[in-house]
LOLUM-709292 format. One record per residue (C-alpha): x, y, z. Coordinates in Angstrom, 3 decimals, padded with zeros to 6 digits. Layout:
! LOLUM-709292
<x:X; y:Y; z:Z>
...
! end
This chain:
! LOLUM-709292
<x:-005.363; y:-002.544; z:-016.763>
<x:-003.728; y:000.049; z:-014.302>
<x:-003.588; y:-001.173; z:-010.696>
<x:-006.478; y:000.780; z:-008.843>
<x:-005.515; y:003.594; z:-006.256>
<x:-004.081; y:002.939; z:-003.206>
<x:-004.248; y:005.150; z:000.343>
<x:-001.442; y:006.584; z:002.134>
<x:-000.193; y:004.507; z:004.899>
<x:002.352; y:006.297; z:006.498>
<x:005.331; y:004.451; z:008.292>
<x:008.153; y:005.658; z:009.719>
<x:011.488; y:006.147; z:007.477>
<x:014.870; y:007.898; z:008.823>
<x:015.957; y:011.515; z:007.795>
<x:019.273; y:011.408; z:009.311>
<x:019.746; y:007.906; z:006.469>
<x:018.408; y:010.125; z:003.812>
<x:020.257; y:013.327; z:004.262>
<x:023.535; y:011.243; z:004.362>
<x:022.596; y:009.314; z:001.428>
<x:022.753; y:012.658; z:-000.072>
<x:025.778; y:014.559; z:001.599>
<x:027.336; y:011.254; z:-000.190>
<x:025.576; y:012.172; z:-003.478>
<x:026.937; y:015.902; z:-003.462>
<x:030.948; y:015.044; z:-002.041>
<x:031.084; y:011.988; z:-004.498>
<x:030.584; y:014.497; z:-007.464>
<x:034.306; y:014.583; z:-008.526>
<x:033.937; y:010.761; z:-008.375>
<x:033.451; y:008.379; z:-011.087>
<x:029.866; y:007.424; z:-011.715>
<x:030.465; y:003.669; z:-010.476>
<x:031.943; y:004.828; z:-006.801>
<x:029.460; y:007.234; z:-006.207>
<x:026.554; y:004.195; z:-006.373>
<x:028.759; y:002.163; z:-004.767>
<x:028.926; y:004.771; z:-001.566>
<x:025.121; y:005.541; z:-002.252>
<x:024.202; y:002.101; z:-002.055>
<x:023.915; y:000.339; z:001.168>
<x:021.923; y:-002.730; z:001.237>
<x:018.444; y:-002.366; z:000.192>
<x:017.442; y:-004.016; z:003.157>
<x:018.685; y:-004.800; z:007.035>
<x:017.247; y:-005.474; z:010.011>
<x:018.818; y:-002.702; z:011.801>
<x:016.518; y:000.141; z:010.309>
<x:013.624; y:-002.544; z:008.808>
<x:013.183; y:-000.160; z:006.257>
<x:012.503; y:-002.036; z:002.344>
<x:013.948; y:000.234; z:-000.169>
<x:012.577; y:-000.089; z:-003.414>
<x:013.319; y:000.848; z:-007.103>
<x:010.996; y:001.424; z:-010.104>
<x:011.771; y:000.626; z:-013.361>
<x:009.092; y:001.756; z:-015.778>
<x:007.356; y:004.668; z:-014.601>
<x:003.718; y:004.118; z:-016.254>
<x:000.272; y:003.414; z:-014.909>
<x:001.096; y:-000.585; z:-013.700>
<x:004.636; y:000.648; z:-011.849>
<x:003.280; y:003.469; z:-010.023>
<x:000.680; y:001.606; z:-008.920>
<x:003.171; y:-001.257; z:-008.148>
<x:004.632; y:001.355; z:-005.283>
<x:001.558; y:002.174; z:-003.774>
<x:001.056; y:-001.146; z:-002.649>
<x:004.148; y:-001.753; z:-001.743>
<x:004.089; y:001.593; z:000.104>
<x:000.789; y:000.581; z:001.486>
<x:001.898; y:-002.581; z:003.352>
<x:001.089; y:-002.452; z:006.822>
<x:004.180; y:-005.586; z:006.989>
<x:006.653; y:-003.136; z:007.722>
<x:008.509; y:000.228; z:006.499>
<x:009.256; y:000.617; z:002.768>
<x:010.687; y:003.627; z:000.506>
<x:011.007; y:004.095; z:-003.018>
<x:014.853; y:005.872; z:-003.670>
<x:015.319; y:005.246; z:-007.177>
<x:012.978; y:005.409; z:-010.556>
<x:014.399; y:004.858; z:-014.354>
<x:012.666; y:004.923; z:-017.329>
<x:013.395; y:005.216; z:-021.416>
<x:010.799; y:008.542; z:-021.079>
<x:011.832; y:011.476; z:-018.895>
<x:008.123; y:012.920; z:-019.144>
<x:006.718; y:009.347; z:-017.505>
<x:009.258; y:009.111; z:-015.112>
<x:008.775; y:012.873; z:-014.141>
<x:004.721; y:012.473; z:-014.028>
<x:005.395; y:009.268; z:-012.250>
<x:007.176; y:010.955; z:-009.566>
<x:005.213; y:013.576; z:-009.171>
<x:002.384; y:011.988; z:-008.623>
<x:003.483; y:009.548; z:-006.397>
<x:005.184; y:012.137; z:-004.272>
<x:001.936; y:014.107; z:-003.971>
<x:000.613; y:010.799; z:-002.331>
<x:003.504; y:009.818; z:-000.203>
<x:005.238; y:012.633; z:000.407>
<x:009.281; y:012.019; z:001.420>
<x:009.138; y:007.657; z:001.292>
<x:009.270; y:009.153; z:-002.220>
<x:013.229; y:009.882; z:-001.721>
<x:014.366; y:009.859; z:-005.397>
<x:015.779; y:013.153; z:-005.999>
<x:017.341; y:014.298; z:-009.068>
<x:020.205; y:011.954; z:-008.997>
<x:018.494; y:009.050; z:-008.546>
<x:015.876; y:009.614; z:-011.535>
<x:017.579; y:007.956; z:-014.797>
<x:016.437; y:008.270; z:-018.405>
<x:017.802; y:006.126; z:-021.216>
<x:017.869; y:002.408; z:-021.928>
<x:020.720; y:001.307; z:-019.492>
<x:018.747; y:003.189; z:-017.038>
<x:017.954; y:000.222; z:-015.122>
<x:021.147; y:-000.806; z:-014.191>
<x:022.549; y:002.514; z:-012.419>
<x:018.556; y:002.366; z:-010.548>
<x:019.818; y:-001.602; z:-009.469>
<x:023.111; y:-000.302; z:-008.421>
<x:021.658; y:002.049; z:-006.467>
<x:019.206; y:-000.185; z:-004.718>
<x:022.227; y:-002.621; z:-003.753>
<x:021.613; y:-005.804; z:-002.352>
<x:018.358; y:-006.965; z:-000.499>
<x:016.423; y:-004.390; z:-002.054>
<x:013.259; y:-004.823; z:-004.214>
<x:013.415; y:-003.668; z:-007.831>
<x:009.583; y:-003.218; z:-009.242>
<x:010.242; y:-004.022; z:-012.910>
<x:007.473; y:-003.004; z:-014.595>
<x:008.885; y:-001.648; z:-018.183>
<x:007.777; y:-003.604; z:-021.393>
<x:007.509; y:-007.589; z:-021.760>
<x:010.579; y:-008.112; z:-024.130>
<x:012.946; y:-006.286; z:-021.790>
<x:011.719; y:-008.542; z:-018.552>
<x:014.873; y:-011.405; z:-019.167>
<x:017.600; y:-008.401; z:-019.577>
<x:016.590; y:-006.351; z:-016.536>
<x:015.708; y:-009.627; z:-014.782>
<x:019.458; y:-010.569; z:-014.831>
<x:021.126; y:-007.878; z:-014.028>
<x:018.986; y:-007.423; z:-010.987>
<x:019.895; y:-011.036; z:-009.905>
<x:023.656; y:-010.803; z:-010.631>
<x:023.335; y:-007.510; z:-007.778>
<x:021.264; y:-009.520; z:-005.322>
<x:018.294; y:-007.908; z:-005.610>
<x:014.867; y:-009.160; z:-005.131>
<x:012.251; y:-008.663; z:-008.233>
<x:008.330; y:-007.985; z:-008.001>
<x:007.673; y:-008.578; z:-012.169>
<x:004.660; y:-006.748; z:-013.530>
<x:002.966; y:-008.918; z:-016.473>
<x:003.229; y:-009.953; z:-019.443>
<x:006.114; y:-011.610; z:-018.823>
<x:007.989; y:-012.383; z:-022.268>
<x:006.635; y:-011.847; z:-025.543>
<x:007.999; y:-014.799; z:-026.791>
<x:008.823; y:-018.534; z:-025.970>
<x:012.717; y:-017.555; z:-026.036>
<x:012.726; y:-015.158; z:-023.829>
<x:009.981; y:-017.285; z:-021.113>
<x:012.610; y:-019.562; z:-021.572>
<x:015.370; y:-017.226; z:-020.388>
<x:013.139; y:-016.571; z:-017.476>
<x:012.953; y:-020.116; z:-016.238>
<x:016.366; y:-020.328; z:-016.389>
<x:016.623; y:-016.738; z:-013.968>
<x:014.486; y:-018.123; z:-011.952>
<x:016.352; y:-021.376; z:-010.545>
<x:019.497; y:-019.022; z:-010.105>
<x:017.701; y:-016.771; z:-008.241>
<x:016.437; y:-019.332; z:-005.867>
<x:020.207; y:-020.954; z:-005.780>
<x:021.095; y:-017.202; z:-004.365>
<x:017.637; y:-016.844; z:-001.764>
<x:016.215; y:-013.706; z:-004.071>
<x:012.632; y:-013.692; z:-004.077>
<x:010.470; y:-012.726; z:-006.978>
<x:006.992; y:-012.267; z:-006.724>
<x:004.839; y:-011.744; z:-010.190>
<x:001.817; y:-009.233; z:-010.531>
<x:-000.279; y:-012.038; z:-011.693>
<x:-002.429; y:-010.941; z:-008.561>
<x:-005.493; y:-013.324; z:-009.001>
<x:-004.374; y:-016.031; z:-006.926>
<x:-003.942; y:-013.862; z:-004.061>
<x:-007.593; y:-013.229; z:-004.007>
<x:-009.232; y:-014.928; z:-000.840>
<x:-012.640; y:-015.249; z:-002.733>
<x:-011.060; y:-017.708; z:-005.279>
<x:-008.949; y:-019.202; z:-003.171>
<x:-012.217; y:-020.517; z:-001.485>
<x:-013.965; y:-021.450; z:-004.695>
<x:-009.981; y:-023.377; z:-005.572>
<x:-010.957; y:-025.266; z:-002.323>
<x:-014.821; y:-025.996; z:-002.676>
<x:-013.635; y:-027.173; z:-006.346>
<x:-010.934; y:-029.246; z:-004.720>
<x:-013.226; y:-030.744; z:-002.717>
<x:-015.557; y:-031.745; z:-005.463>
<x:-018.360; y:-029.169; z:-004.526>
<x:-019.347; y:-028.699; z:-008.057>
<x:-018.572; y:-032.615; z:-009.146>
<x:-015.114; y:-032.394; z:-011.881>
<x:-014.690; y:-029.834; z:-014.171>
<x:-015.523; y:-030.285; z:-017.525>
<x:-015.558; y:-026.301; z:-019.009>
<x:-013.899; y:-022.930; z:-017.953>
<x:-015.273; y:-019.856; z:-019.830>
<x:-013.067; y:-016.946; z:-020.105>
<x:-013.962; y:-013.330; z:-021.201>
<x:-013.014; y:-009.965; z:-021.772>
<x:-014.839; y:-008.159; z:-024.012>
<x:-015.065; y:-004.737; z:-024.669>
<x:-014.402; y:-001.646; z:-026.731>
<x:-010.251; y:-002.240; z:-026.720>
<x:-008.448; y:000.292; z:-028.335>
<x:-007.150; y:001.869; z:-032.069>
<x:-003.544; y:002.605; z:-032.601>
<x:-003.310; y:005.488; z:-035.986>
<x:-000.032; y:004.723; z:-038.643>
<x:003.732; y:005.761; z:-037.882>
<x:003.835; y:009.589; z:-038.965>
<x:007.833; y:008.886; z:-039.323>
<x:010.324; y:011.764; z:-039.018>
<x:011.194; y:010.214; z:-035.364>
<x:012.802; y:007.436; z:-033.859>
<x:010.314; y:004.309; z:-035.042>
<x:011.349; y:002.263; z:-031.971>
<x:010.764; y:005.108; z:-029.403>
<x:007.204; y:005.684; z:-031.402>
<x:006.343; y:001.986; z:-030.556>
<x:007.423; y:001.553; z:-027.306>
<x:005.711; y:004.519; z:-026.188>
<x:002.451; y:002.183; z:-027.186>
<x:003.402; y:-000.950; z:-026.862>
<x:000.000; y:-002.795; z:-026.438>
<x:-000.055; y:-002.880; z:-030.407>
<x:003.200; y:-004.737; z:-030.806>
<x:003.434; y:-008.179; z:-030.216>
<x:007.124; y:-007.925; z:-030.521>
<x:007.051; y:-005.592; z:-027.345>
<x:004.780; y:-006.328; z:-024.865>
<x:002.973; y:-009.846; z:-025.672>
<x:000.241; y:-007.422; z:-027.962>
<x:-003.298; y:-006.554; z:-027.047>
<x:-004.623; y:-010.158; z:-026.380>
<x:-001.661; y:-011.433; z:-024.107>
<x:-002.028; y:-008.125; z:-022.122>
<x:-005.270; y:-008.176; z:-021.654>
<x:-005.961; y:-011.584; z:-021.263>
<x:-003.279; y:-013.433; z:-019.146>
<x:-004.928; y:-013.078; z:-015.941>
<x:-007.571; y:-015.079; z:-017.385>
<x:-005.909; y:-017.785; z:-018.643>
<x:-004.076; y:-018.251; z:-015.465>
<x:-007.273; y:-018.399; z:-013.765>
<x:-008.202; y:-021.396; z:-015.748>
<x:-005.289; y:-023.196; z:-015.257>
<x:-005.531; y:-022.786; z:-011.779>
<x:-009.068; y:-024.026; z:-011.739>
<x:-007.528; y:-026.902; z:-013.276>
<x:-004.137; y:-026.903; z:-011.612>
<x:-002.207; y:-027.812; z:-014.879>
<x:-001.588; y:-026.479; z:-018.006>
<x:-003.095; y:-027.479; z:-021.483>
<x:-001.698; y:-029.452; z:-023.695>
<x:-003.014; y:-028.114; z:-027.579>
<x:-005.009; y:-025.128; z:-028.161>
<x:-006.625; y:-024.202; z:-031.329>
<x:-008.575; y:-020.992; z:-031.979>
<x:-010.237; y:-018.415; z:-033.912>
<x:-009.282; y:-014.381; z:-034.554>
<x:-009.700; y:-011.524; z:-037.185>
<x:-010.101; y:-008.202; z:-037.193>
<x:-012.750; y:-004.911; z:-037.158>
<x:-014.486; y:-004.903; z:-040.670>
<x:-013.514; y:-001.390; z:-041.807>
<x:-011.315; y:-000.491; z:-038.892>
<x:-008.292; y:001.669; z:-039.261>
<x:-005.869; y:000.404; z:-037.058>
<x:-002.292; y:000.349; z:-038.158>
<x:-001.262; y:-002.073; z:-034.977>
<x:-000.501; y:-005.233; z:-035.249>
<x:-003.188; y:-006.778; z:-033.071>
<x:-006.267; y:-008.849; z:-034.361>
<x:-009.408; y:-007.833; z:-032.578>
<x:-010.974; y:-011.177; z:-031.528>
<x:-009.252; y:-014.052; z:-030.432>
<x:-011.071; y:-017.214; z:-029.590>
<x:-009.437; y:-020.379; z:-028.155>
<x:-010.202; y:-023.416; z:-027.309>
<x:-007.309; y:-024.829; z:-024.701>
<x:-007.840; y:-028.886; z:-024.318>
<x:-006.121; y:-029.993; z:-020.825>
<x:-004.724; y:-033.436; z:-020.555>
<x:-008.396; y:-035.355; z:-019.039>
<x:-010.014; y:-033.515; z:-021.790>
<x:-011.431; y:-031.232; z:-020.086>
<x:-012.410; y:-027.528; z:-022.278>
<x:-011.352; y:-023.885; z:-021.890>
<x:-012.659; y:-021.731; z:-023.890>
<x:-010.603; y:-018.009; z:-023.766>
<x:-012.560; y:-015.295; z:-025.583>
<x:-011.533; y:-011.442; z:-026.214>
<x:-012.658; y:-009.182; z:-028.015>
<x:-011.871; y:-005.801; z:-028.911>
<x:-014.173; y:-003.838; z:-030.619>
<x:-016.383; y:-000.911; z:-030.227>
<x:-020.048; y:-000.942; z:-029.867>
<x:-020.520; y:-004.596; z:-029.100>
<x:-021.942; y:-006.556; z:-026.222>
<x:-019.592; y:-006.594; z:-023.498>
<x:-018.270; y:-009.511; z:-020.888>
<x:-015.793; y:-009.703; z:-017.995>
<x:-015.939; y:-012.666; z:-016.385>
<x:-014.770; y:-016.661; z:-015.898>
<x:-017.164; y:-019.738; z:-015.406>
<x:-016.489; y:-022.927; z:-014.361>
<x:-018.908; y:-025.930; z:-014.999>
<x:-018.416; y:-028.926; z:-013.155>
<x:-020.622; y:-032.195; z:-013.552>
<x:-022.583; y:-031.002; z:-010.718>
<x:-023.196; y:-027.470; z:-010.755>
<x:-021.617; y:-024.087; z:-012.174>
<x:-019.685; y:-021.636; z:-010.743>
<x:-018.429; y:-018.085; z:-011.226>
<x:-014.554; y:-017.337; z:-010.903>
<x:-014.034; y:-014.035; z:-011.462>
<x:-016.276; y:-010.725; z:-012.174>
<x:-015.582; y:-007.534; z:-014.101>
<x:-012.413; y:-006.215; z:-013.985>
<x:-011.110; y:-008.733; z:-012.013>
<x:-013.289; y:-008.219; z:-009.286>
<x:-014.096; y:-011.124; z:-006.694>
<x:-017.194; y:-011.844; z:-007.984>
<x:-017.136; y:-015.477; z:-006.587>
<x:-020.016; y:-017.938; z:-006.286>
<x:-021.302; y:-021.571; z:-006.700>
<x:-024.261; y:-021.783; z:-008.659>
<x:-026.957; y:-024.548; z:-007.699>
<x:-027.014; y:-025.906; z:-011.264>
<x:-025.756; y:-025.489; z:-014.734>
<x:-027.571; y:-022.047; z:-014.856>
<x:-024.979; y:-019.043; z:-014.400>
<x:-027.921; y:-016.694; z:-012.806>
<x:-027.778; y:-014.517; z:-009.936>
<x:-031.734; y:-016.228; z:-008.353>
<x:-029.488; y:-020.083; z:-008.886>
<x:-026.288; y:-018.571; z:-006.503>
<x:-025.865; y:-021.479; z:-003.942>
<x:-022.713; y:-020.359; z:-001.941>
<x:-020.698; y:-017.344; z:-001.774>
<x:-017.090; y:-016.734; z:-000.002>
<x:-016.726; y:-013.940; z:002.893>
<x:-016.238; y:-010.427; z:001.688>
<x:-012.567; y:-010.206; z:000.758>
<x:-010.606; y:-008.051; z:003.463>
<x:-007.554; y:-007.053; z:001.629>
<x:-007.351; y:-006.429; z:-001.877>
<x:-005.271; y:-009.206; z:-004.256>
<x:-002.910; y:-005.801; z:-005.518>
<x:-001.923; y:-005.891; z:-001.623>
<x:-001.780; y:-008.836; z:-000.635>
<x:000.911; y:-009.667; z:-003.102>
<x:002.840; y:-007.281; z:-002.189>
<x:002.371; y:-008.150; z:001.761>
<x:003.253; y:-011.395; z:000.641>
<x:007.027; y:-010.707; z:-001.099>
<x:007.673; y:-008.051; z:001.660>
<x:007.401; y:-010.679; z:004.506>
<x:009.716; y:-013.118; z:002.384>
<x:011.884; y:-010.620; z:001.860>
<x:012.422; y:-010.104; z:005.851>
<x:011.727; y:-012.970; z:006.988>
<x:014.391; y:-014.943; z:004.704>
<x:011.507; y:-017.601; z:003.269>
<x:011.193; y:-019.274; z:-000.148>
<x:009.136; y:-017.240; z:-002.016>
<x:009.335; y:-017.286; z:-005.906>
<x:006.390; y:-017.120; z:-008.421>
<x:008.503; y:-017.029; z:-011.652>
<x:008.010; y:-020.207; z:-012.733>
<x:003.824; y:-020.158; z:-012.218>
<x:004.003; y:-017.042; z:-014.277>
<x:005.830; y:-018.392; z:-017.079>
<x:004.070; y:-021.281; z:-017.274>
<x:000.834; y:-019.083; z:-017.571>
<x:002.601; y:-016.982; z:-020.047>
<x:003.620; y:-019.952; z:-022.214>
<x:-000.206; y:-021.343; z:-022.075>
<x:-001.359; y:-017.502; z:-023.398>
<x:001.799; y:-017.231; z:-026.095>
<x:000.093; y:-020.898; z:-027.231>
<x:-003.275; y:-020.094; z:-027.558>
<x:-002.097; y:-016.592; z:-029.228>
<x:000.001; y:-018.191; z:-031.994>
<x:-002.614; y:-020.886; z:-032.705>
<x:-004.907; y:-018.012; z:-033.910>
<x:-002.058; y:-016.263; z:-035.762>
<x:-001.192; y:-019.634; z:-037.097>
<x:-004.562; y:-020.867; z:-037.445>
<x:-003.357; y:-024.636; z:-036.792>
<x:-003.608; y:-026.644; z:-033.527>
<x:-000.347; y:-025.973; z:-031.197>
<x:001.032; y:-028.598; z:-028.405>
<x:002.132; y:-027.258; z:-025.059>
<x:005.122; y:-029.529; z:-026.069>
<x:005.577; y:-027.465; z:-029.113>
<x:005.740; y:-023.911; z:-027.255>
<x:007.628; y:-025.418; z:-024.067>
<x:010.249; y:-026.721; z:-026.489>
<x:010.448; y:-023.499; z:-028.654>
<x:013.208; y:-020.898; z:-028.415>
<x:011.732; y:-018.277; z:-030.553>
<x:012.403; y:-013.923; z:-029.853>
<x:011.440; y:-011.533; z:-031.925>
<x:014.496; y:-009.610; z:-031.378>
<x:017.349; y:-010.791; z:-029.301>
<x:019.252; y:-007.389; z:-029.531>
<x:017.517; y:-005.454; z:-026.317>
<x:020.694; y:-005.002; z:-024.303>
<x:022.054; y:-003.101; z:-027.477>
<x:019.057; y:-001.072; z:-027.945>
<x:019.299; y:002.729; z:-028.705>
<x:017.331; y:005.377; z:-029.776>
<x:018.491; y:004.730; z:-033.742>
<x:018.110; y:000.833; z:-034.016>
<x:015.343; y:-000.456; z:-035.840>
<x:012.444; y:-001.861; z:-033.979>
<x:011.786; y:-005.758; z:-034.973>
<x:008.791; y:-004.772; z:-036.756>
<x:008.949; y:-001.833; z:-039.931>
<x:005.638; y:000.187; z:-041.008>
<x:004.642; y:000.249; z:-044.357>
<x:004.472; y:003.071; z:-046.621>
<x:001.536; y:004.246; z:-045.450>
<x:002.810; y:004.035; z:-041.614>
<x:000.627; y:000.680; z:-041.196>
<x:002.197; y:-002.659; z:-039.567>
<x:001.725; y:-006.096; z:-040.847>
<x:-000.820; y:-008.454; z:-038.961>
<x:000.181; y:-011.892; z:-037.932>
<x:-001.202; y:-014.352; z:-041.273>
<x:-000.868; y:-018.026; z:-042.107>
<x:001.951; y:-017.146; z:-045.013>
<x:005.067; y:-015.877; z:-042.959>
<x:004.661; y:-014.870; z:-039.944>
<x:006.431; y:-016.791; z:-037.138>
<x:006.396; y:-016.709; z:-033.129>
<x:007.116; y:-020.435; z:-031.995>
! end
């Protein structure tokens, strides 16, 4: 789900910093590629000028809406001066759009736009130290880009998912406590618990306002989407990654996606994670979809007091649909979240989850989750305060990867098992190019193989 649209907020940036930046640019032409960044790149942020400077990796829908909020932060100045991407036509849509918003904090001219799959590191270099790289490309490439970022002192806001695989949430743990042994900050777009509504429901629940909690429903149900077979006669792993929501090997699949904003709600509810999961999936009777997703997933996560949560998605057509998390506790019900993650926040005044039972509600949220996020890093970042949500994330993302490969597996999976697991899917990203072979290989008839009970493998 893209981040919604953001307004301009305008705040004030320097032109004389800008037009040096790129007298620098133009005399450093004659100049090997590595001293030209290193003359381009000042620190990404002082407290001279005040002025964030920020650089997008992954130019789609969740990126570019990753720099409007952090262009929209009324915390203090910001500027986006480099974008990279694998696809020149995203990165130049990206940047058009976004300039047509916010005009010159946009200040990534020609130069500073990168195509290609070591993209990322010449946008890093150019952000330099203190700066905020927005890493919003594909789960499997999060650890790789993750570390290079942290080896050039740069702070991180991670888009979800965030690893595809146990291996590589692993890897991510293991970024994480260097990056707090060097003061980066990393902030994760898992922007629920930012939400003031459910942070008041997470205290009334504290506080035993609907007695303990026994069962969290989950849902997101609705028409999903259909991916047609590899036509071939192109690159196979630039086909995929241009949709990688059908390949679990790239971006968590369809389910993890879609779904690990609810599962992290639960486990916040319960402030823990599970510790088995067992589930239900198939797919569309008749359906044509060469991906490798399944089209309903139902699991049933068991914390440590025994307490239920039951995760449900589904994605097909012309079927009822459901957006929304319930909590019962052993006094009353609650809802946690509403339809598209909206704060749709309430206590009920009994086990019925109607709108004539609602007992309490929160005040009206004033600032948007997306933002406040972002307002969130941007003060660490300036301010010089702890402020990493890395390890929350993977946590969450180790509870989804669980409940996902108990349906693919169709047996019951420990939280021990997947916290102990090392499994990737592919372990060759930083060598990737256009002509390797993508992890997973269509069939004949351009169709991919669905996770089954005989050989497939992700813990």
């Amino acid at each position: 789900m893209h981040r919604p649209a953001v307004s301009h907020t305008s705040s004030s940036a320097s032109a004389s910093n800008r037009s040096s930046r790129r007298r620098l640019l133009k005399q450093g032409a004659h100049l090997a590629a590595g001293s030209v960044l290193a003359a381009v790149a000042s620190r990404g942020w002082t407290a001279e000028d005040n002025t964030i400077r920020l650089a997008l990796v992954g130019c789609g829908g969740r990126g570019s809406g990753a720099v409007g909020d952090a262009l929209s932060s009324t915390t203090g100045p910001t500027r986006l001066i480099a974008m990279a991407d694998v696809f020149e036509d995203r990165l130049a849509g990206s940047h058009k759009a976004l300039t047509d918003q916010f005009g010159p904090r946009i200040d990534v001219p020609a130069e500073r736009r990168f195509v290609g799959f070591d993209a990322y590191k010449k946008a890093i270099d150019i952000l330099g130290p203190g700066g905020v790289l927005i890493q919003a490309t594909h789960a499997v490439f999060r650890p790789t880009h993750l570390a290079y970022a942290i080896e050039k002192g740069v702070h991180v806001f991670m888009e979800k998912s965030f690893a595809p695989d146990p291996g590589g949430t692993q890897d991510l743990l293991a970024l994480s406590k260097t990056a707090d042994a060097k003061g980066l900050k990393i902030g994760c777009g898992v922007m629920c618990r930012h939400s003031e509504s459910r942070q008041a429901l997470i205290d009334r629940i504290r506080e035993g306002a609907i007695g303990d909690v026994h069962l969290i429903r989950a849902y997101r149900m609705d028409g999903g989407a259909r991916m047609g077979p590899f036509p071939g006669g192109q690159s196979e792993l630039l086909w995929q990654i241009r949709r990688p929501y059908f390949f679990i090997w790239a971006s968590s699949g369809w389910f993890s996606e879609m779904m690990i904003h609810q599962v992290d709600e639960c486990c916040w509810i319960k402030d823990g994670w599970p510790v088995s999961a067992h589930g239900l999936g198939g797919c569309e009777p008749g359906a044509s979809d060469a991906s490798e997703n399944l089209h309903t997933y139902s699991i049933e996560y068991t914390f440590a007091d025994g307490a239920k949560a039951i995760v449900n998605s589904r994605a097909v057509p012309n079927s009822f649909d459901e957006f929304a998390t319930f909590v019962h506790g052993t006094k009353s019900a609650a809802q946690f979240s509403g339809n598209v993650h909206a704060p749709t926040v309430h206590i009920y005044a009994d086990q019925r989850t109607n709108k004539d039972a609602i007992a309490w509600r929160p005040p009206r949220e004033r600032i948007s989750p997306y933002q406040k996020e972002w307002d969130v890093l941007l003060t660490a970042v300036r301010d010089g305060t702890p402020h990493n949500e890395l390890p929350r994330a993977c946590n969450s993302n180790l509870t989804t990867i669980m409940g996902r490969a108990a349906v693919h597996l169709q047996r019951n999976v420990t939280w021990d098992e997947v916290a102990a697991s090392t499994f990737k899917f592919t372990d060759a990203v930083k060598d990737f190019t256009p002509d390797t072979p993508p992890p997973s290989r269509a069939d004949a008839n351009g169709f991919y193989p669905k996770p089954n009970t005989r050989d497939w493998r992700e813990i």
